[in-house]
Each structure stands twice: as structure tokens, then as C-alpha cells.
N, C-alpha and C positions, 0 to 999 in steps of 0.2 A: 543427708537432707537436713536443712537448717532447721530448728524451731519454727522459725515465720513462716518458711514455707506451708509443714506441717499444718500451722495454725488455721491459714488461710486458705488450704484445701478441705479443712475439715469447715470450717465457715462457710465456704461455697457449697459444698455437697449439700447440708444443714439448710441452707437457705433454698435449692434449688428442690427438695424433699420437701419441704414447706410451699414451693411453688405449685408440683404437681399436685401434693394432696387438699390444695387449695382451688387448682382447678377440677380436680375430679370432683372435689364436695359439692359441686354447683347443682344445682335444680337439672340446668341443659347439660344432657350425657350425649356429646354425639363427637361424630367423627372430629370438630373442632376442638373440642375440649380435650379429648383422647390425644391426637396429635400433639400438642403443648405440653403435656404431660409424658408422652415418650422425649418432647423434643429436651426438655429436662432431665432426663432418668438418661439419657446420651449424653450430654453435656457433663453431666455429675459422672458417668462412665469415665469420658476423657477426664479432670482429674482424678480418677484413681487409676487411669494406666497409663498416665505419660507423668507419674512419679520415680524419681529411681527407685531402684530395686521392685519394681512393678512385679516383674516375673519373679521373683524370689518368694515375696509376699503373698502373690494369687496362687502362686501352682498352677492348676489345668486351667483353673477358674477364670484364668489370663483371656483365653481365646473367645468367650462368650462376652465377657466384659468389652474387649477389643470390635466383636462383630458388633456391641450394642453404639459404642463409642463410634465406632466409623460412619454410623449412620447418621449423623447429625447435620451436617449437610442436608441431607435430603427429608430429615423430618423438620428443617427448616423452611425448606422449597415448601413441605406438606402444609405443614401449621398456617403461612403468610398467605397460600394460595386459598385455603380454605376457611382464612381468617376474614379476606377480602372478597368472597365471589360469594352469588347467590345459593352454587349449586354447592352444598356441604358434601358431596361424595368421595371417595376415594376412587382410586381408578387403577385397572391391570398396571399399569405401566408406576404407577406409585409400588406397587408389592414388588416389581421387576426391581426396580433401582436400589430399592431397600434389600433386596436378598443380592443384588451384586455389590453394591458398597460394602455389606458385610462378609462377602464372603472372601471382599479384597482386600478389607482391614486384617482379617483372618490368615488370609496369603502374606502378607507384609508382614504382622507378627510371627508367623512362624519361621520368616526367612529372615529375621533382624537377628 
């Protein structure tokens, strides 16, 4: 792994840790804010497990990171849906998607 690469995964991470605890500080604590705030802590997941030597580096730690990461997609879907609509709720079918994305990123990583 080059320098720059390095450099620029840790500046992302860094910045996107500054996003979340920037959105949780807010006065409104609710489903929207939480959302944006996972949807960051997945996004920062993906660069730290699609660096090489990912599995070398994490150990086990590899497959929770992976299930956090896979989920970003759909804490995308969560965040813009609930960023944009009246009704702030979450719904069964959001907990569904997020427990199968993760538990297919989980499937993939252990059979890469």
C-alpha cells in the first residue's frame, strides 16, 4: 500500500468521525440524525476493509467491520428517505435489509 493511499484513508476516516460526532452533537437526536451517523461509521468501515491486507491487519475484527461496511447502501436508502419525508420512523423492513446486507457482506468475506 502506497503512502497516498494510506494518507488519504486515514483523512477520510478522520473526516467522516468528524461527520458523525457532528451530527450526533445536534440538539435533534432522532432517527434522522442516527441514520447519517451510521451512514458514516459504514462508509469509514469500507475504507478500512477494502485496504490490502485488510484481513492480515483486522483478525476476526475483519467480519463485524465487513457486516458494518456492507451496510451502506441501505443506510443510504435510510438517511435520504428519512432526510426527505415527514414521517421520521424507521420501519421492519429497514432492520430486514440491514441484517441481510450484513449478513451477505459477512457471506462474501468469508468466502474471498
Amino acid at each position: 500500500m502506497s503512502s497516498l493511499d494510506l494518507i488519504l484513508r486515514v483523512l477520510g476516516i478522520a473526516l467522516l468521525a468528524l461527520v458523525a460526532s457532528s451530527v450526533l452533537r445536534t440538539r435533534e437526536r432522532t432517527h434522522r440524525t442516527r441514520s447519517v451517523a451510521w451512514l458514516a461509521a459504514s462508509v469509514a468501515a469500507f475504507l478500512l476493509t477494502s485496504m490490502p491486507g485488510a484481513e492480515r491487519i483486522f483478525g476476526a475484527f475483519i467480519y463485524p467491520l465487513t457486516a458494518l461496511c456492507s451496510t451502506h447502501p441501505v443506510w443510504f436508502w435510510i438517511s435520504t428517505r428519512l432526510l426527505f419525508s415527514d414521517r421520521a420512523t424507521l420501519r421492519t423492513s429497514d432492520a430486514i435489509c440491514l441484517g441481510a446486507m450484513g449478513v451477505a457482506g459477512v457471506l462474501y468475506q468469508a468466502h474471498v
